[in-house]
N, C-alpha and C positions, 0 to 999 in steps of 0.2 A: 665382712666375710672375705677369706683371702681364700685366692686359689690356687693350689698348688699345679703348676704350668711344666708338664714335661717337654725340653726343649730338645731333648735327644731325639725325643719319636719324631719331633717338629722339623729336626734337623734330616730324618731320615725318611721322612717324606719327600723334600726339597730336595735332597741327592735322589733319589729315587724317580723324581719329576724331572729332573735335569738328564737322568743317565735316559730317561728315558724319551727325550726329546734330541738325542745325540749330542748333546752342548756340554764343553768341559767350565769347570770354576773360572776360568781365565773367562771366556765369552759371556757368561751368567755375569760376571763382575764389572765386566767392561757396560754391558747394556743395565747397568742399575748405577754406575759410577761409583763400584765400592771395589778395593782391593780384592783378590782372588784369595788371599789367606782368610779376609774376614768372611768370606766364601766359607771359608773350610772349618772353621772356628762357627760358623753358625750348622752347619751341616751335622759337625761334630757334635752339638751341643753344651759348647764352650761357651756362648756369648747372647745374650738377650737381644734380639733382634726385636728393631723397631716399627711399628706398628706402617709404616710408613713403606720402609725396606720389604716386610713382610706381606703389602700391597703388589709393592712391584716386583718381587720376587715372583709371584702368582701370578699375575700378568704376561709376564714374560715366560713363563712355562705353562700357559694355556692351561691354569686351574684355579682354583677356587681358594678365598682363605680358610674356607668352612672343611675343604678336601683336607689343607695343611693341618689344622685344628682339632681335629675330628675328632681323636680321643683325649680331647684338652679340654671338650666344649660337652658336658654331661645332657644338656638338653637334646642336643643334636643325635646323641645314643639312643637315645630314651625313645625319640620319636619314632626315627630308623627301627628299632625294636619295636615297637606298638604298631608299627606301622604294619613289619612284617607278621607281626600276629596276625592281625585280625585279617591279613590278608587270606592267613592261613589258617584262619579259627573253624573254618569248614571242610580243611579236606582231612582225607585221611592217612594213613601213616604212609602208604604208598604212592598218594598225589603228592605227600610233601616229600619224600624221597626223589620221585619225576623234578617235581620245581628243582629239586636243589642239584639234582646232576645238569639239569639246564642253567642254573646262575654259574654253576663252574663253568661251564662251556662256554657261555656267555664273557665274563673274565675273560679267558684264556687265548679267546676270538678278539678280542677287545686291545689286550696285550701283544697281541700279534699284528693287530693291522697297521699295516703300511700304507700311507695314502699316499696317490701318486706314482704308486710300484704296481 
């Protein structure tokens, strides 16, 4: 079984993890010991980044390889999905409309905080 591995979204989660921890490709590159172009060639998704790289990539921006993976990894969908059913297999159209303006807010709050400000 082969799987077809999207490296773009892989690469733009990783820029996205990076913008969002203030760190530019030069600093990301120096703390994994790989060039700041191969930075940008993985970010892009130019380049197969290795299993290894892709450890310490996560590492170093305080996330998960499963966050970077996420829609590469069908299992990890599936769950997250079923999960959120049955959470929701009882309420009604306007419990779940309530939930879901609180997950955005939740995000958004999420995306915003600053620790140590």
């Amino acid at each position: 079984m082969e799987v077809d591995i999207d490296y773009i979204a892989i690469g733009k989660r990783i820029r996205s993890a990076r913008l969002a921890k203030k760190m530019t490709q030069e600093t990301l590159s120096n703390m994994i010991d790989v060039t700041p172009t191969y930075i940008s060639t993985i970010e892009n998704g130019h380049t197969k980044l290795s299993l290894s790289t892709l450890l310490s990539i996560a590492q170093i921006l305080d996330t998960t390889v499963d966050q970077l993976l996420y829609d590469n990894t069908p299992v990890l969908i599936s769950q997250f999905d079923a999960d959120i059913k049955e959470l929701t297999s009882d309420c009604s159209k306007q419990e779940k409309d309530f939930l879901l303006e609180i997950i955005k807010s939740t995000k958004a709050a999420l995306r915003n905080y600053k620790p140590g400000k």
